[in-house]
N, C-alpha and C positions, 0 to 999 in steps of 0.2 A: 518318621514323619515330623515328631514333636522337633528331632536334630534338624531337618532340611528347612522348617518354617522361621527357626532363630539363625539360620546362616541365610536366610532372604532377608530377614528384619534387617539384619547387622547390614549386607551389600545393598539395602532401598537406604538406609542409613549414611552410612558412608557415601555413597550418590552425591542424597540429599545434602552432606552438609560441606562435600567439595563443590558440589553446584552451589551454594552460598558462599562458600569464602572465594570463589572466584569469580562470584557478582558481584561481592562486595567490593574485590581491588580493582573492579571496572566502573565503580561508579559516577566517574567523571565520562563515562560516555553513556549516557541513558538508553540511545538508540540503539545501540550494537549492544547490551546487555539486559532489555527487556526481554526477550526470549528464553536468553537463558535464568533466569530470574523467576518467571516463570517456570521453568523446567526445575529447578531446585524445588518450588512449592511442589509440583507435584510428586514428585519424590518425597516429600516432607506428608502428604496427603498419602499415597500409598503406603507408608511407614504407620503414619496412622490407621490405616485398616487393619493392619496387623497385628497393630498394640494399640488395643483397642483399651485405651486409659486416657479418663477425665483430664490427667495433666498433659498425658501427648496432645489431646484435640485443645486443648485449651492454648499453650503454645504452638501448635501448628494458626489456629485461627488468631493469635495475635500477628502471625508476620503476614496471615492470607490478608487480614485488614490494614494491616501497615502498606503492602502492594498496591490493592484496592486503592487505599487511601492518594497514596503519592503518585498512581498512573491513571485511575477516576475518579478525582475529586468529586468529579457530578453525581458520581454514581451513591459515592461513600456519603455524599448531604443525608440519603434518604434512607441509608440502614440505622439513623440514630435512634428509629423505633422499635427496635429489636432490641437495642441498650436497654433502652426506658422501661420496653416491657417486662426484662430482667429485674430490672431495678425496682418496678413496683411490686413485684411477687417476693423479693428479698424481705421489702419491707414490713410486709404484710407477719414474714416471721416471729418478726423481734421482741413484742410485747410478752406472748405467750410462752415463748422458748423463754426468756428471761424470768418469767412469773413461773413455770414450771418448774425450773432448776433451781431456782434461788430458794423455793419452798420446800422443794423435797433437801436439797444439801443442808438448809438450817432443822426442818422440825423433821428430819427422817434421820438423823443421825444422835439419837437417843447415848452416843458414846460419849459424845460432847459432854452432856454433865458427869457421864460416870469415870471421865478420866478427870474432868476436874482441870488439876493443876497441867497437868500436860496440855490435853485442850487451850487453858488460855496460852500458855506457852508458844504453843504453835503458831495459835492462831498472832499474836504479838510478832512472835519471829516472821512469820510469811509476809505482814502487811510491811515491814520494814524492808524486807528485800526486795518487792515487789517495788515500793515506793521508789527507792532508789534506783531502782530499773528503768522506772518509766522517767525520772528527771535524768539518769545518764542518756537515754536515748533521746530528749526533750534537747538537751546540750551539743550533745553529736549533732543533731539535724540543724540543729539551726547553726552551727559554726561547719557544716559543709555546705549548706543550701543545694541539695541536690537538686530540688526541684524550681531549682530559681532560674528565671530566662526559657521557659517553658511557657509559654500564656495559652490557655484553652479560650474555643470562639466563644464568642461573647453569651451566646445560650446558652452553653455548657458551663462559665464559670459564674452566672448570675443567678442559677439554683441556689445558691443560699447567702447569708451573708449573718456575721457576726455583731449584732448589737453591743453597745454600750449598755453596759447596767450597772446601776447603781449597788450599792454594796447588801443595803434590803433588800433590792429586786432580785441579787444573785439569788440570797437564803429565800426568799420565798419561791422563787423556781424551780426547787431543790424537793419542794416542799406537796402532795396533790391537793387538789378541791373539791376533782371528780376524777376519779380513775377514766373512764368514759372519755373522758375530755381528755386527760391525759396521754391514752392509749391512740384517740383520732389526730392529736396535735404531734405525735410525735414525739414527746417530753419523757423522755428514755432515763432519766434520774428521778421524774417522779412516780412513774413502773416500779424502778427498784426499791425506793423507798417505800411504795405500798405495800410490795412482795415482802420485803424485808418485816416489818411490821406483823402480818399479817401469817407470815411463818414461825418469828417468835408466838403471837396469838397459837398457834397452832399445835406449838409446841409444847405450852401450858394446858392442852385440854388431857382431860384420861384418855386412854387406849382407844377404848371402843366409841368416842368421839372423833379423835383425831386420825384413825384409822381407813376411814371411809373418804374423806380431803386429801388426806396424803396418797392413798392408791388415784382417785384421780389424776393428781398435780402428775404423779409419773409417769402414768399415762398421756396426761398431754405432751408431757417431755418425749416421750415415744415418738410420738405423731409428728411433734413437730420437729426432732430431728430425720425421721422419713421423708415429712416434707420438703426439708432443706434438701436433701439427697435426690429428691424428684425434682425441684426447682433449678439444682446444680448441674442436670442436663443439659440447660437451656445457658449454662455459662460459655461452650464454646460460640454461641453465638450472640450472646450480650457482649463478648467481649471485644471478639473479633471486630461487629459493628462499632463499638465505641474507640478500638484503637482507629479502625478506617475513617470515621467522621472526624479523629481527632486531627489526625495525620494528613486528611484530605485539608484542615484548614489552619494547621501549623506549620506543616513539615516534619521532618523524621529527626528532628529535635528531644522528641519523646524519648525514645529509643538510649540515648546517652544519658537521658535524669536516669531513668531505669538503671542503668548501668553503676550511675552512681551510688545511689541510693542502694544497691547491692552492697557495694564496697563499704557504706558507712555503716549500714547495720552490722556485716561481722569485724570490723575495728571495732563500734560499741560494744557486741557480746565481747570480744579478745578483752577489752577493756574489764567491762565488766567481771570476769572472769579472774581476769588478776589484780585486777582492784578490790573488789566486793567479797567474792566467796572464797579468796585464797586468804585474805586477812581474817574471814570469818574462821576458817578452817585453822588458824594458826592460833587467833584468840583462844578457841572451844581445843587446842592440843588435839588436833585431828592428827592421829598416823597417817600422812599423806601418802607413803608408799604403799602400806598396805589400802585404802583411800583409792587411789586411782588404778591399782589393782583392777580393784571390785566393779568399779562404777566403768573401765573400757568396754568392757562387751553391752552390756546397757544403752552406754552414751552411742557405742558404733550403728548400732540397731536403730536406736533412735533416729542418728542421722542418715542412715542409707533409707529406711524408711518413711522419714519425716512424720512420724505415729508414734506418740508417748504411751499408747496402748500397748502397740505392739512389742516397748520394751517392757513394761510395768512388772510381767512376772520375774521378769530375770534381776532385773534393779534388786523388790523385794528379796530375793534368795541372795542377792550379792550383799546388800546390807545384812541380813541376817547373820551370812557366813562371817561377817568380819567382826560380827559381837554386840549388834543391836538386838537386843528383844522382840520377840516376835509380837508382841501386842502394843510394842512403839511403831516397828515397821507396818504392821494392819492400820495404824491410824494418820501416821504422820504420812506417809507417802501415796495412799487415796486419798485424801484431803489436801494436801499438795497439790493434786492432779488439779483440783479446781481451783486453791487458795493462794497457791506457789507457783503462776507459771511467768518466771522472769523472762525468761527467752521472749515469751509473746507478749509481756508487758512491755520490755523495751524496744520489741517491733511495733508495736500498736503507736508509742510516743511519735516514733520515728517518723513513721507512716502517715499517721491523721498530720503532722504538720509539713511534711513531704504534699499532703491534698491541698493545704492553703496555700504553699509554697509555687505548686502547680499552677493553680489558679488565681497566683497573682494577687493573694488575699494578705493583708501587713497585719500583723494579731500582737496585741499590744502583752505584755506580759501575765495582768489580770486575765487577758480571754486565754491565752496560752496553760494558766492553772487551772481555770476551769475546765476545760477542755482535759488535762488531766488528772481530775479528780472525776470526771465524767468516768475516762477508763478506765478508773480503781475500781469502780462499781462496775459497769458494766462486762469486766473482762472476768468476770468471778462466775462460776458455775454451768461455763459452756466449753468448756476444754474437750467433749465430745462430740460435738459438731463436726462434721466435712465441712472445712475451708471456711472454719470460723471467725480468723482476722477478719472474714468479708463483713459478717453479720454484726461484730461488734464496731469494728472502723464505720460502717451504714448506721448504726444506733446512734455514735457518736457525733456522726455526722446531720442526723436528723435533731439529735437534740440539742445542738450547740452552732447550727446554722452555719457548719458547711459543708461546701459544693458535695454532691455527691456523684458525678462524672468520674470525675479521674480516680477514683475507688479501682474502677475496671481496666485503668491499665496495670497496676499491682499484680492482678491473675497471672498477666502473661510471664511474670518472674517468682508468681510465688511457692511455688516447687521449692527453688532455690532458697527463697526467704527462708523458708520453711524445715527447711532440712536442719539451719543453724539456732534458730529459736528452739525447735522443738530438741534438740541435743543439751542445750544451757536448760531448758526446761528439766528434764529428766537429770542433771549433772545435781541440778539446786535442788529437787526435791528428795534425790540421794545424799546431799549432806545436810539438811533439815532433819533427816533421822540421824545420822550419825550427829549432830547438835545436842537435838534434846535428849537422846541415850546419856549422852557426857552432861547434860545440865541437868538432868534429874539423878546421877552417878547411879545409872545401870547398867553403861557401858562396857563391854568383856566380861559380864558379871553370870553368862547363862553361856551352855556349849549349843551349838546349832545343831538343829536336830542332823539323823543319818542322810536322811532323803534331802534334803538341803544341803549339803557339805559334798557326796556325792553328785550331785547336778553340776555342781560351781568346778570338780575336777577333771 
């Protein structure tokens, strides 16, 4: 039964996607390929039922509203309330998931001082790679302008807009005066900085003080990643409606920034990659062979999955087998998870100026660092989220005044996004251990245990 239902998937599949490439090479005759056009989505809809997955429905409902869009504009004006209402329940996450995680990652990890030297280490090493992540993808986008000659209707790109501030205004905006105020305004940098504070505070109390705060904050961190995952339902039709309203009042203009915007993020990560971490790896005398070894089955997982979870154990056992220490690999690569994700640091860069690019927004170089120095912050201690570029790109977007529309056409490609970030993700936080194994010289210094060594053969 389970054989005959993936040999239907594969033939509604294949349908589906020769009904699309041969509307597409009709599309100088609208009339005589509306039907068939039609006929591909529903193919693409029956494939959905069958694989029944948030990213099938998510891209099938980007092309149902790109159709919508470009054969009932009228129709597509009045789904843009379905976006909206997506987008307000998004936002409603962001305060507490950021307050949650940021308090339990600083005062719940009691390792932090008992390693000490390694601790700062790490922590030194990650915010440098990351930084650089997010200015190579900062460089990349704005020297391809994916998003440029793309203009969204004038409602959709006048949600926000980027003031001038003065250089006191920037640091006092950084800064809160009421959490309260801060939380209803939207000011997503002065969240963090309270969280931030308020988790060292936290971290200073004894045990049985800080015991009873920190099991909350996790708690909420629970809840509010469930939430996400409840609110994430309602993505294939926030998004669907927002590519149809978009598409109903641009044209399928959309559809190619997308395309672009694919291609620049993995020339950034290919970049990245052998600019960044292969000179790191050669400074620190990384055994590269034995090095990529370890780290392919890992990085492969990662990217057929697009889930740095799901490679996490295997990484762990493949750094170990190659001669890190087991109590470097238990600290550096969960703390990674949250402190080290370049792959989605240089997608986030990418991205948030791909949104102003979109929306026809000119961001002068001041707003462009602010904007990311926003993401530094922001992109730290949510690496567990379902489809958290959404949540952090929206934080960013809220707090630095822009548009937040064109957020939701990203969905309809970010499977794909997602597959390359979260592999550079998992590659960088596999050689963050092998780093500081060789910089605190413990490296090859202990044999892997049996159960380890066995797994990896």
């Amino acid at each position: 039964m389970a054989l005959a239902t993936t040999k239907t998937q594969r033939i509604a599949l294949s349908v589906a996607g020769l009904a699309a490439v041969a509307a597409l090479l009709c599309t100088s005759l609208p009339s005589a390929c509306f039907a068939l056009r039609w006929i591909a989505l529903a193919a693409l809809v029956l494939y959905g039922c069958m694989n029944r997955t948030l990213t099938a429905w998510i891209f099938i409902a980007m092309l149902l509203g790109a159709e919508i869009g470009h054969d009932f504009p009228n129709v597509a004006t009045h789904l843009r309330v379905l976006a909206l209402i997506f987008l307000r329940l998004i936002k409603t996450i962001i305060a507490p998931l950021l307050f949650g995680t940021l308090v339990v990652g600083i005062a719940g990890h009691s390792s932090l001082r008992q390693v000490g030297r390694l601790g700062l280490r790490s922590i030194i090493f990650f915010e440098i790679v990351t930084t650089i992540a997010i200015f190579l993808g900062l460089g990349a986008i704005n020297l391809s302008k994916a998003g440029v000659g793309v203009q969204l209707p004038t409602t959709a790109a006048d949600t926000g807009s980027v003031g001038k501030l003065s250089a006191e205004d920037t640091i006092l905006h950084v800064f809160p005066e009421n959490i309260a105020k801060s939380v209803a305004d939207g000011a997503v940098l002065q969240v963090v900085v309270f969280s931030l504070i308020f988790a060292v505070a936290l971290a200073m109390l004894s045990e049985d003080k800080r015991r009873p705060m920190l099991a909350f904050c996790e708690s909420l961190s629970e809840v509010m990643f469930k939430f996400t995952n409840i609110v994430m339902y309602m993505a294939p039709l926030g998004v669907g409606a927002a590519v149809a309203y978009t598409v109903g009042h641009t044209g399928l203009a959309v559809l190619g920034s997308l395309l672009k915007l694919l291609l620049t993020l993995y020339a950034a990560l290919i970049i990245f990659i052998a600019g960044v971490l292969l000179p790191i790896a050669l400074l620190f005398r990384v055994p590269l062979r034995a090095f990529l070894q370890a780290v392919a089955e890992p990085v492969t997982i990662a990217f057929g999955t697009a889930s740095s979870e799901a490679a996490l154990p295997r990484a762990m056992e493949a750094m170990e087998a190659i001669g890190v220490p087991r109590q470097i690999v238990a600290f550096v690569i969960p703390t990674g998870y949250s402190l080290n994700l370049t792959g989605s640091s240089l997608y986030l860069s990418v991205a948030a100026i791909f949104v102003a690019q979109v929306s026809g927004m000119h961001l002068s170089l001041g707003q462009q660092l602010l904007i990311m120095l926003t993401l530094m912050l922001t992109s730290k201690g949510v690496a567990g989220v379902s489809r958290a570029a959404l949540v952090i790109l929206l934080a960013t977007a809220t707090s630095t005044g822009l548009p937040t529309e064109p957020i939701f056409l990203l969905l309809g490609v970010d499977q794909l996004l997602d597959m390359g970030r979260t592999a550079v993700n998992v590659l960088g936080n596999c050689l963050a251990a092998v780093v500081m194994a060789k910089w605190e010289g413990d490296f090859q210094t202990e044999t892997a245990s049996p159960v380890v060594a066995d797994a990896l053969q």
